[in-house]
C-alpha positions in Angstrom: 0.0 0.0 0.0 1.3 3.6 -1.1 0.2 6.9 -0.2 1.6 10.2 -1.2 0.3 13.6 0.4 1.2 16.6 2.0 -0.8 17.0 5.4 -3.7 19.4 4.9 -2.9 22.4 6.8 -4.2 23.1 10.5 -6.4 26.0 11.6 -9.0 27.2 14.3 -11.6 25.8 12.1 -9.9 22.2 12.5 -12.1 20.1 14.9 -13.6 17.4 14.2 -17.4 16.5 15.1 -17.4 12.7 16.7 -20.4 10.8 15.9 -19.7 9.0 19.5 -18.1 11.6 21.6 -19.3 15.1 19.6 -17.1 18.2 18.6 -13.8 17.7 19.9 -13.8 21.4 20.6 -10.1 21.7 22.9 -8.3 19.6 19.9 -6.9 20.1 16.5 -6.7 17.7 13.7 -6.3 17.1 10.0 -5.3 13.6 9.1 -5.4 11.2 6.9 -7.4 7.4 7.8 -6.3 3.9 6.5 -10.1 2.0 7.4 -11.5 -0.8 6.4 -8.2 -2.5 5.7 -7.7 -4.6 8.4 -4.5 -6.1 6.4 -2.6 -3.4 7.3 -3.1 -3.8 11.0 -2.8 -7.6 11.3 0.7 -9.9 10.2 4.2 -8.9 10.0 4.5 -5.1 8.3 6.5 -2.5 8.1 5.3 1.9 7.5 7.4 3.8 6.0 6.6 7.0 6.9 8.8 11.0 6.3 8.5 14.1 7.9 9.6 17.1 7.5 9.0 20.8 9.0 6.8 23.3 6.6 8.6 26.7 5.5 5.7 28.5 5.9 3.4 27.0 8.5 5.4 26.3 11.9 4.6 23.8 14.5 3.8 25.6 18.5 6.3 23.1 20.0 4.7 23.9 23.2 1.6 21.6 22.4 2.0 18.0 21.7 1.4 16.6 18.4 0.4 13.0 17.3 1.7 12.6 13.0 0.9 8.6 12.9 -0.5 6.5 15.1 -2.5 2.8 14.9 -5.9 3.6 16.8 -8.1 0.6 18.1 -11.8 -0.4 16.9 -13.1 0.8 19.7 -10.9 4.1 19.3 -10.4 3.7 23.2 -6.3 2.8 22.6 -3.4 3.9 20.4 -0.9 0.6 19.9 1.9 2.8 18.6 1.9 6.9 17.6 4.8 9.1 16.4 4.6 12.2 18.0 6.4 15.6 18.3 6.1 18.7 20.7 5.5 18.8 24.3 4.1 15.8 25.6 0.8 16.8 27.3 1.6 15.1 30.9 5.0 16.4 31.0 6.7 17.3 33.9 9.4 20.1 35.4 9.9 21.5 32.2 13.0 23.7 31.9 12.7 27.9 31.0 13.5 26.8 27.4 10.5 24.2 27.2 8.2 26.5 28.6 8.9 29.0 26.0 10.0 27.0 23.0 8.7 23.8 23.5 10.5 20.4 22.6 11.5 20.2 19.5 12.1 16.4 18.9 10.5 13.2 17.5 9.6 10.4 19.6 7.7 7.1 19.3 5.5 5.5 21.9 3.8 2.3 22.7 0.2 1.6 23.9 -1.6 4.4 25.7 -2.6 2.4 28.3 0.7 1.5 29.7 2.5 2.5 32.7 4.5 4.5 31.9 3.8 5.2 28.6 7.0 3.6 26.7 9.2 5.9 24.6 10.9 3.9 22.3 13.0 6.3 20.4 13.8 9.8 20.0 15.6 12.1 18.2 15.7 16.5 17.4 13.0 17.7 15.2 15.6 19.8 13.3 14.3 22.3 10.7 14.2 22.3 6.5 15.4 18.2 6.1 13.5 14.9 5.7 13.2 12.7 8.7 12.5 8.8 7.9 10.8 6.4 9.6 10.1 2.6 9.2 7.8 1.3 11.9 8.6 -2.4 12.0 5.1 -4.7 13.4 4.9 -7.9 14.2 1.4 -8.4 15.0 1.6 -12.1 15.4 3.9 -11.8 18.2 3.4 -8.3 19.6 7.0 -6.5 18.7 8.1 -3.8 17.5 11.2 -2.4 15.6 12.2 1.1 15.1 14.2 2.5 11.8 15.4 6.0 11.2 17.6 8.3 8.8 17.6 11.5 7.7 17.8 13.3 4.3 18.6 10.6 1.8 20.5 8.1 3.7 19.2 4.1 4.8 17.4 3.1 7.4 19.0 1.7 10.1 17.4 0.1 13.0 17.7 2.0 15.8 15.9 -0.5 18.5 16.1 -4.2 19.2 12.9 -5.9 18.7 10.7 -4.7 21.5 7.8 -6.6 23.4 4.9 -4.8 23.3 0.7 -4.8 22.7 0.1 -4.3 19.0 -3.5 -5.8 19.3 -4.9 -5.5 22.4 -8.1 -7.6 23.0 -11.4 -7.9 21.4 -13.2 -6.0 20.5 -10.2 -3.3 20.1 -7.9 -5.5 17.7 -7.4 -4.6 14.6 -8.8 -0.3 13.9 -7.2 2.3 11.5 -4.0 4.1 11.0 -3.8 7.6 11.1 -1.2 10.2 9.5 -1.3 14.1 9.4 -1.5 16.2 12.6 -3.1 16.2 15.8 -2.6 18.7 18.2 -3.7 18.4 21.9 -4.2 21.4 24.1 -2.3 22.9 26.8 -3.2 23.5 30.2 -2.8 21.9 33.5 -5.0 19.1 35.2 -6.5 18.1 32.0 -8.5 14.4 32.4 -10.3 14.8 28.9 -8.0 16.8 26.4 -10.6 16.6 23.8 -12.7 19.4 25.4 -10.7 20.8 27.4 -7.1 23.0 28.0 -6.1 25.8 25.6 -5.5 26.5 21.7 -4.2 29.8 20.9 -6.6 31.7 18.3 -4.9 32.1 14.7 -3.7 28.7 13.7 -1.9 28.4 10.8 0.1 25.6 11.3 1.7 22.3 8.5 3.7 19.0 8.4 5.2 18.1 5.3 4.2 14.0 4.7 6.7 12.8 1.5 5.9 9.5 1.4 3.7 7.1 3.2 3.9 3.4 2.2 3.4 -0.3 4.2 5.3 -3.3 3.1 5.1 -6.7 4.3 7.5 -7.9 6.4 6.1 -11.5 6.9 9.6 -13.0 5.4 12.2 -10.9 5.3 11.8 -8.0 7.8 12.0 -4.4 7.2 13.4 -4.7 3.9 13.5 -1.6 2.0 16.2 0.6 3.7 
């Protein structure tokens, strides 16, 4: 499975209206959905997945951003997400933080846990592509981590991690989701879907350059 696309640009006007949980007023979010193709959750694959900053439309490193993540059927879980920014729960942040934000890249593991795993992260830096393959092994819950930048291979950058890929039923299997998500900011937040703070004048952008899924079954995460 390919997919090419340039992440639609976020703005105040970006909420979406749940047909469970209605308008998710405190959160920002323009993505794109892989549904309905419960091959691409289930086996041995592997996403390939690029980032890159926009020239014109800045990230507010001081929120926390989801770009991909693999969301349950019962969109109660995430399995995995790659995220960037602030992390919403995070703690005795330094001057710098506070003002600037984190500019990095990290991956996670399933919401649920605790902690919440980080299993790999690097700077965020400015104008040059940042490659990811997200090696998952349904079958046996693992997961592998592989990263370059600009033009060069992928080189794993993790062992093979235990994790939970599938959860139980009913929230095996879901949809994967790549664009931008940004959560609020604020303090004591239980449900950052309605509430915390989003400044007023979004104009914000993540340049996607390629999004593909291979299958790994045999050989692994084979294009590097």
């Amino acid at each position: 499975m390919k997919i090419y696309s340039v992440s639609n640009p976020l703005s105040d006007a970006s909420i979406f209206a749940s047909s469970s949980e209605g308008a998710e007023t405190a959160l920002r979010r323009a993505e794109l959905l892989v549904n309905g193709k419960n091959q691409t959750v289930s086996g041995v694959k592997t996403w390939h997945i690029s980032v890159r900053t926009s020239p014109t439309r800045s990230l507010d490193f001081r929120h926390e951003y989801v770009l991909a993540f693999h969301e349950a059927q019962d969109y109660q879980a995430d399995f995995w997400s790659l995220k960037t920014g602030t992390p919403l729960d995070a703690k005795n942040l330094t001057k710098a933080e506070l003002e600037h934000g984190r500019k990095e890249l990290y991956v996670q593991g399933y919401k649920w846990e605790v902690p919440v795993r980080t299993f790999f992260s690097t700077p965020f830096t400015a104008n040059e592509w940042h490659n990811f393959g997200i090696y998952l092994d349904y079958d046996s819950n693992k997961i592998q981590i592989y990263y370059s930048k600009a033009n060069l291979s992928l080189e794993a950058v993790t062992p093979l991690i235990s994790t939970n890929l599938s959860g139980k039923a009913p929230t095996t299997l879901g949809e994967t989701h790549f664009g931008l998500q940004k959560k609020p900011t604020g303090t004591n937040i239980t449900q950052y879907l309605y509430e915390g703070v989003q400044e007023k004048g979004i104009n914000e952008g993540l340049i996607l350059g390629g999004i593909w899924q291979e299958d790994s079954k045999m050989n692994g995460c084979i294009s590097l």
